[in-house]
SEKEGU-790969 format. One record per residue (C-alpha): x, y, z; residue number from 0; residue in one letter. Coordinates in steps of 0.5 Angstrom, whole numbers, plus 500, padded with zeros to 3 digits. Layout:
% SEKEGU-790969
+-----+-----+-----+-----+-----+
|  c1 |  c2 |  c3 |   n | res |
+-----+-----+-----+-----+-----+
|   X |   Y |   Z | NUM |   A |
...
+-----+-----+-----+-----+-----+
***
This chain:
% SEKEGU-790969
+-----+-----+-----+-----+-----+
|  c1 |  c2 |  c3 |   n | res |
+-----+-----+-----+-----+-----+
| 410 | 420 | 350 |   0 |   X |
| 403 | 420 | 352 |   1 |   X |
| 402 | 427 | 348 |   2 |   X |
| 405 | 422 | 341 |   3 |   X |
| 400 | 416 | 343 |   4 |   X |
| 394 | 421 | 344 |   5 |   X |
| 395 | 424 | 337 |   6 |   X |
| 396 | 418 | 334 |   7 |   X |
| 390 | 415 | 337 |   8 |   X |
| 386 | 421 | 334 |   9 |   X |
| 389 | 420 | 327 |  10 |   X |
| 388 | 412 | 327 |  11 |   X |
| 381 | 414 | 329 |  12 |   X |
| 381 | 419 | 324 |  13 |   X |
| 383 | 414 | 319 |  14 |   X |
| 379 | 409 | 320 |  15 |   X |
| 373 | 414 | 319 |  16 |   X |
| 374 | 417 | 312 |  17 |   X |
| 376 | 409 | 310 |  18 |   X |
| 369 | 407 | 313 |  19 |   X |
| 366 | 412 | 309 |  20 |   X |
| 371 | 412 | 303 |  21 |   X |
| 368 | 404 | 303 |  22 |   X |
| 361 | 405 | 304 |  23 |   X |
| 360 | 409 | 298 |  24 |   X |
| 365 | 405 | 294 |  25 |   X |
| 365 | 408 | 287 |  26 |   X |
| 366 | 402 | 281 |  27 |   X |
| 367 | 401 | 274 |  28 |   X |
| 363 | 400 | 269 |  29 |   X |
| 363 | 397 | 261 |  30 |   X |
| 359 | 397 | 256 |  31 |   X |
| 361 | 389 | 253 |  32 |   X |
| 357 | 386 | 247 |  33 |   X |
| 351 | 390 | 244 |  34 |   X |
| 347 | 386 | 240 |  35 |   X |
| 340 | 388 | 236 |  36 |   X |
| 334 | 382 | 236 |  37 |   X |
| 332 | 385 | 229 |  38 |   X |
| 337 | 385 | 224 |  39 |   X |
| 333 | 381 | 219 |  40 |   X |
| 329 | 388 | 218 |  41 |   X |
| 333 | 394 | 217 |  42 |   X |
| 332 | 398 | 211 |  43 |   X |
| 335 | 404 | 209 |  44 |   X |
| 333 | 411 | 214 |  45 |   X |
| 330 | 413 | 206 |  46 |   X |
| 325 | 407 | 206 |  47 |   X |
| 323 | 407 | 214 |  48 |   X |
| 321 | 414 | 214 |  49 |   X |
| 317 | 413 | 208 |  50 |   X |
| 313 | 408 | 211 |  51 |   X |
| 312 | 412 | 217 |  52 |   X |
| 309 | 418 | 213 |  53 |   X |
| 305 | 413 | 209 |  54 |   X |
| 301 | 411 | 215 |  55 |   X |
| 298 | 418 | 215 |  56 |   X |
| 292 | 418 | 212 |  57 |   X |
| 290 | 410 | 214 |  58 |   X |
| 291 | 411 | 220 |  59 |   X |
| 297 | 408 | 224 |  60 |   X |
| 303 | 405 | 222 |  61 |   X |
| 311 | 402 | 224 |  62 |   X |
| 316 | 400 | 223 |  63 |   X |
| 323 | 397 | 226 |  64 |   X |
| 328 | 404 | 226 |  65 |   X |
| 334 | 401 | 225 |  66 |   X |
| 338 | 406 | 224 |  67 |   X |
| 337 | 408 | 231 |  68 |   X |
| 342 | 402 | 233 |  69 |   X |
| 349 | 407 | 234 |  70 |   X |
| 344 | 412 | 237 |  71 |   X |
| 341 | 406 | 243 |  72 |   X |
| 348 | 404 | 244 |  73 |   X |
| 349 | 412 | 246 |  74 |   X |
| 343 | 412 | 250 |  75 |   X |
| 345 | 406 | 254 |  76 |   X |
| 353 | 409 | 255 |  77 |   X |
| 350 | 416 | 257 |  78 |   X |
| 345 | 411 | 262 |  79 |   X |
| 351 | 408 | 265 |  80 |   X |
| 355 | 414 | 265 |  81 |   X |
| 350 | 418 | 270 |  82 |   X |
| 350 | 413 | 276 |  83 |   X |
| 353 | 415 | 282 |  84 |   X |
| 358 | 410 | 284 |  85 |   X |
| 359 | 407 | 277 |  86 |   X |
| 365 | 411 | 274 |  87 |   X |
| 365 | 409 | 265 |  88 |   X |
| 369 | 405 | 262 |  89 |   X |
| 370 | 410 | 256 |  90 |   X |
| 375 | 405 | 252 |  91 |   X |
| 381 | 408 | 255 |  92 |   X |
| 382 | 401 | 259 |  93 |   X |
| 381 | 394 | 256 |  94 |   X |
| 376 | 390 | 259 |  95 |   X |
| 382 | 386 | 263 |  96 |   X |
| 384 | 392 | 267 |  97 |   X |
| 378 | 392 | 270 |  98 |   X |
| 377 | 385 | 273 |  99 |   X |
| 376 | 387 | 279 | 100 |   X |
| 370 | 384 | 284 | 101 |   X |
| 364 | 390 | 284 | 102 |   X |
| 366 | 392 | 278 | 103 |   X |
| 361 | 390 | 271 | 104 |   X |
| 360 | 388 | 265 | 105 |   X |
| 355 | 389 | 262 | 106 |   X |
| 352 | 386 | 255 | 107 |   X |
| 345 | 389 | 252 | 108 |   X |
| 340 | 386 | 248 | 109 |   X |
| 336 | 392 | 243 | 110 |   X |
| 329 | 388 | 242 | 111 |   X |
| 325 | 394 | 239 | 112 |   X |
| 327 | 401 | 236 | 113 |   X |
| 320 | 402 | 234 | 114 |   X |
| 318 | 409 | 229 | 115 |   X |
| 310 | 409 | 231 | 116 |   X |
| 305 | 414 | 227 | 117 |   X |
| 298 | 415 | 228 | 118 |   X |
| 293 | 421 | 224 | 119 |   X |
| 286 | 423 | 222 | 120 |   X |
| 284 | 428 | 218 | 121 |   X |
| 278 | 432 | 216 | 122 |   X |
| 276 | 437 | 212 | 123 |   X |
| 275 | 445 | 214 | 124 |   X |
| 271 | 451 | 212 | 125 |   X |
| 275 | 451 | 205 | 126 |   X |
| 273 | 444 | 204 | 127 |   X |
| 280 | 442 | 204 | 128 |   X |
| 283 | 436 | 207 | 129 |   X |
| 287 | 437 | 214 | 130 |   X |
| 292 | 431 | 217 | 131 |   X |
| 293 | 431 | 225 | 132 |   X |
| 299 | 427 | 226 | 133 |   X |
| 302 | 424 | 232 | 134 |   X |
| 309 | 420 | 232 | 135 |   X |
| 310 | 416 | 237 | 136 |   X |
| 317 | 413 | 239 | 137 |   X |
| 320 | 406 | 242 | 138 |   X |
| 326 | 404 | 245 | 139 |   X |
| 327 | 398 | 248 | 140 |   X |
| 333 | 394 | 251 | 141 |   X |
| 334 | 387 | 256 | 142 |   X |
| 342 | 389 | 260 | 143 |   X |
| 346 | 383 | 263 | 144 |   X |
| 351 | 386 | 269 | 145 |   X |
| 355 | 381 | 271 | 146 |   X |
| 361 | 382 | 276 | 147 |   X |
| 368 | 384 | 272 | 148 |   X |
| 371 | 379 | 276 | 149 |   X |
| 367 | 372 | 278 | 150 |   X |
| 362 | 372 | 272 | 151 |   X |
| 356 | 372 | 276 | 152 |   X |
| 351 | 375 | 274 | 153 |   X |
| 348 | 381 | 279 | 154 |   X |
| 342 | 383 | 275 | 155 |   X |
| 339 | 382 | 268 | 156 |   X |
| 333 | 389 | 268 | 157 |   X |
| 329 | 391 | 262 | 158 |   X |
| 327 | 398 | 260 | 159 |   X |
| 323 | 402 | 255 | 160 |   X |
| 324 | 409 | 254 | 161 |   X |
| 318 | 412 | 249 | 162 |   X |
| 316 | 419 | 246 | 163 |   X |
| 311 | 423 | 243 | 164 |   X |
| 311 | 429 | 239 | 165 |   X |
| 306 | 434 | 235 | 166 |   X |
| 307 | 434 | 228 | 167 |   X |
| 306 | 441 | 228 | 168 |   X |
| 313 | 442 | 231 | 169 |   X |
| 316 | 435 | 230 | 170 |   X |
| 318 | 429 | 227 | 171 |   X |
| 317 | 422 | 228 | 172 |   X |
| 326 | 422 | 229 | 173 |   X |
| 324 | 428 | 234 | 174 |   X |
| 320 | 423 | 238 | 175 |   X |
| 326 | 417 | 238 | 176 |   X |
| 331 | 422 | 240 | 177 |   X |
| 326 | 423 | 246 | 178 |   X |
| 325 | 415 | 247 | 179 |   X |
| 332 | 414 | 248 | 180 |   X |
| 333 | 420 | 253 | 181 |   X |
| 328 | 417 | 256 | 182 |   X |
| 332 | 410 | 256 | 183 |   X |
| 338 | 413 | 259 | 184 |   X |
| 334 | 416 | 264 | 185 |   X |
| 331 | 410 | 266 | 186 |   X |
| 338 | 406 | 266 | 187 |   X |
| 341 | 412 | 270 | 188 |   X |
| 335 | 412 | 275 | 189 |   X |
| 336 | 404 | 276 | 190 |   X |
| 342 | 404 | 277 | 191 |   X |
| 342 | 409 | 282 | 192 |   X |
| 337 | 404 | 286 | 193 |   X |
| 341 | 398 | 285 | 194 |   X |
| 348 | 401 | 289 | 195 |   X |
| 345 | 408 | 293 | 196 |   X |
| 349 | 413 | 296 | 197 |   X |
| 349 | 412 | 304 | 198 |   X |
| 349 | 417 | 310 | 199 |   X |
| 347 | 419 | 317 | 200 |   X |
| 344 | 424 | 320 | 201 |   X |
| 350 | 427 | 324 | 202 |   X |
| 347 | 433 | 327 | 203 |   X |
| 339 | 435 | 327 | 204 |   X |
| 339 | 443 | 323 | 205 |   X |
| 334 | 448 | 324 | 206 |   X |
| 327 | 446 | 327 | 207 |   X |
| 320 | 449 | 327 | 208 |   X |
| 316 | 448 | 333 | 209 |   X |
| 315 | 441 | 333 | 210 |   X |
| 318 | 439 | 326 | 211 |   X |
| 326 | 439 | 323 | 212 |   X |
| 327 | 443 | 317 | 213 |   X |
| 334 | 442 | 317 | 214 |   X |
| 340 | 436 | 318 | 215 |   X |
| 346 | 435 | 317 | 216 |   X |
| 350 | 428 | 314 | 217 |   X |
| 356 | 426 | 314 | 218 |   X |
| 356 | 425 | 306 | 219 |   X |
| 360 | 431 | 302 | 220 |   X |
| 364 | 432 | 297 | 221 |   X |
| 368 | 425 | 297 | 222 |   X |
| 364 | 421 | 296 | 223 |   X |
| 359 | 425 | 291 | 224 |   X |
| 355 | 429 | 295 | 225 |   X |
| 352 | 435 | 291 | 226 |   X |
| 347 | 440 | 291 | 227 |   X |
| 340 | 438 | 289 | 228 |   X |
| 341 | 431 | 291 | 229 |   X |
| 335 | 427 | 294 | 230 |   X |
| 336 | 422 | 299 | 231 |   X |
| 331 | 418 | 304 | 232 |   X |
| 331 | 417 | 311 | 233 |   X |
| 330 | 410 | 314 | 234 |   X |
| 329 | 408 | 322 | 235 |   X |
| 333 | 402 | 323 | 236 |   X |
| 332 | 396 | 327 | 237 |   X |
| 334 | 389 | 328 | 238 |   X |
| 330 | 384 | 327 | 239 |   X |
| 331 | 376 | 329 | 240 |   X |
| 338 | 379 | 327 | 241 |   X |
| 336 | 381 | 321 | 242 |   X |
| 336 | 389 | 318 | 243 |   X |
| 329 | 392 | 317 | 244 |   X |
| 329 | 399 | 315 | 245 |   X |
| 322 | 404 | 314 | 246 |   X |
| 322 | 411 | 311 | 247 |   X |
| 320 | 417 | 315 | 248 |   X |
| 323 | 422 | 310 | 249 |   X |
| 326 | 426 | 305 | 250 |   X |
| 331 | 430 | 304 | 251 |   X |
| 334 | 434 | 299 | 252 |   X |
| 342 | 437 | 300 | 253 |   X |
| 341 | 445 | 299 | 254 |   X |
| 350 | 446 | 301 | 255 |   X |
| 356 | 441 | 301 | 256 |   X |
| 360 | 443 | 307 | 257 |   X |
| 367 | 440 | 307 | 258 |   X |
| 369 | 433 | 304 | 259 |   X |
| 364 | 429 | 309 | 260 |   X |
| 359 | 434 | 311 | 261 |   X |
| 352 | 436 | 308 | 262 |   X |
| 346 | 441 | 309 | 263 |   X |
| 340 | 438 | 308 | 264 |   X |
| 333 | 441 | 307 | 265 |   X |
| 328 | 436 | 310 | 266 |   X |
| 322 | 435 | 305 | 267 |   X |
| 317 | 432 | 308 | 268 |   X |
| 317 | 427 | 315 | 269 |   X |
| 319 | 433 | 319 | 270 |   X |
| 316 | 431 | 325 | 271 |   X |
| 318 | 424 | 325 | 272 |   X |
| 325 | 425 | 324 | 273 |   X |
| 325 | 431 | 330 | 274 |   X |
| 322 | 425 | 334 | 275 |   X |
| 327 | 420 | 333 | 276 |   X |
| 333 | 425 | 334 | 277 |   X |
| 331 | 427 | 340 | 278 |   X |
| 329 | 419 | 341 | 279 |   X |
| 336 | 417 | 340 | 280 |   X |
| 334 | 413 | 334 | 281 |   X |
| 339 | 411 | 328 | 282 |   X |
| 337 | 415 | 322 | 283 |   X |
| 340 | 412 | 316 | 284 |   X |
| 340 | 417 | 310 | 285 |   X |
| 341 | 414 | 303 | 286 |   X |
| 340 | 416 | 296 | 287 |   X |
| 333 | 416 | 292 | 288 |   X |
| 334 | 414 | 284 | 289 |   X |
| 331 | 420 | 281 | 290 |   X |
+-----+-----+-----+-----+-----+
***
């Protein structure tokens, strides 16, 4: 009977464990709703946009609002959306009324510039013959409302711009869009993985190097997405009027995911700190960095 009652104990603790780490690093869903663009009353054809573009050579600088982009900025914000890593996309395979569940977002977007810059000089050379250099620019810019799927409230309301550049010697004015967007959805994934991080603890201190740690290990594996390359600060933690206050005195980054809680992190800087806190006792507190 004590043998059963023992045994029991450890799996409810053991239980108890993986919930409270399953919890902490929750996934949820997230759902591209309405998009809208702020100038409709500007499209024309992608014939005519370029055409304006390549006129504005010789004179100097000239813009137009690439319209023709639309389908492709909504792309970009799903493939923002889709790189988080708590949120799960909602490719449309779910209705928007199965995943009203609290946590869960929704997001509306507004496009307020899809820009096609170009800008160029030109010269003569030793043959007289007239030479252009010419750089094209690209813009994007959204507004994202994400509201929560089950109460309506709305959780944030952030604004990104993505932007690129490109020689004409070995691209195009779409060449400098495409990286506009790229850069938009890097922008969108980044703030997202801000908004709702990856949380863990230093469970055990790794390899040291005189009076500096060089590894760690944390209690984040394979469960609850840990993976390779992934970068992570280290906090001290204290209590404060009763009130959490946390400061970095490090950085990590996961070199081997161990098991589905377990992890191997190479300390990148804020060695000395961090071995003197664990062999002070402190608690440590791990949580995922954006980029």
């Amino acid at each position: 009977m004590r043998f059963f009652l023992v045994t029991l104990a450890a799996v409810l603790c053991c239980s108890m464990t993986v919930f409270a780490q399953t919890d902490r690093n929750r996934t949820y869903r997230i759902t591209l709703n309405n998009v809208q663009y702020a100038h409709h009353n500007e499209k024309m054809s992608a014939g005519d946009a370029v055409g304006k573009i390549l006129g504005g050579v010789l004179t100097g600088q000239t813009s137009v609002q690439a319209t023709k982009y639309e389908d492709d900025v909504k792309s970009a914000i799903i493939k923002g959306l889709s790189g988080a890593y708590r949120f799960r996309y909602n490719d449309g395979l779910l209705k928007l009324d199965d995943v009203v569940e609290e946590g869960n977002l929704v997001v509306d977007a507004i496009i307020t510039n899809i820009m096609a810059n170009s800008s160029g000089r030109s010269w003569k050379d030793k043959d007289d013959k007239t030479q252009v250099s010419t750089t094209y620019t690209g813009v994007a810019e959204v507004i994202l409302t994400l509201k929560d799927a089950k109460t309506g409230e709305i959780m944030a309301n952030p604004s990104f711009k993505g932007q690129g550049m490109s020689g004409s010697s070995y691209s195009t004015s779409d060449k400098a869009i495409q990286d506009a967007l790229n850069g938009l959805s890097s922008r969108i994934t980044v703030w997202l993985n801000n908004y709702c991080p990856l949380r863990a603890n230093i469970i055990e201190g790794g390899a040291t190097k005189k009076d500096k740690q060089k590894e760690v290990y944390i209690d984040l594996g394979s469960s609850e997405g840990a993976f390779v390359g992934l970068h992570m600060g280290v906090y001290e933690v204290k209590s404060i009027a009763g009130r959490e206050a946390k400061s970095q005195i490090g950085k990590l980054k996961v070199e081997a995911v161990e098991g589905d809680d377990i992890s191997r992190c190479k300390v990148q800087s804020g060695g000395k700190e961090i071995k003197a806190a664990i062999g002070a006792g402190q608690q440590l507190k791990v949580i995922s960095l954006g980029k």
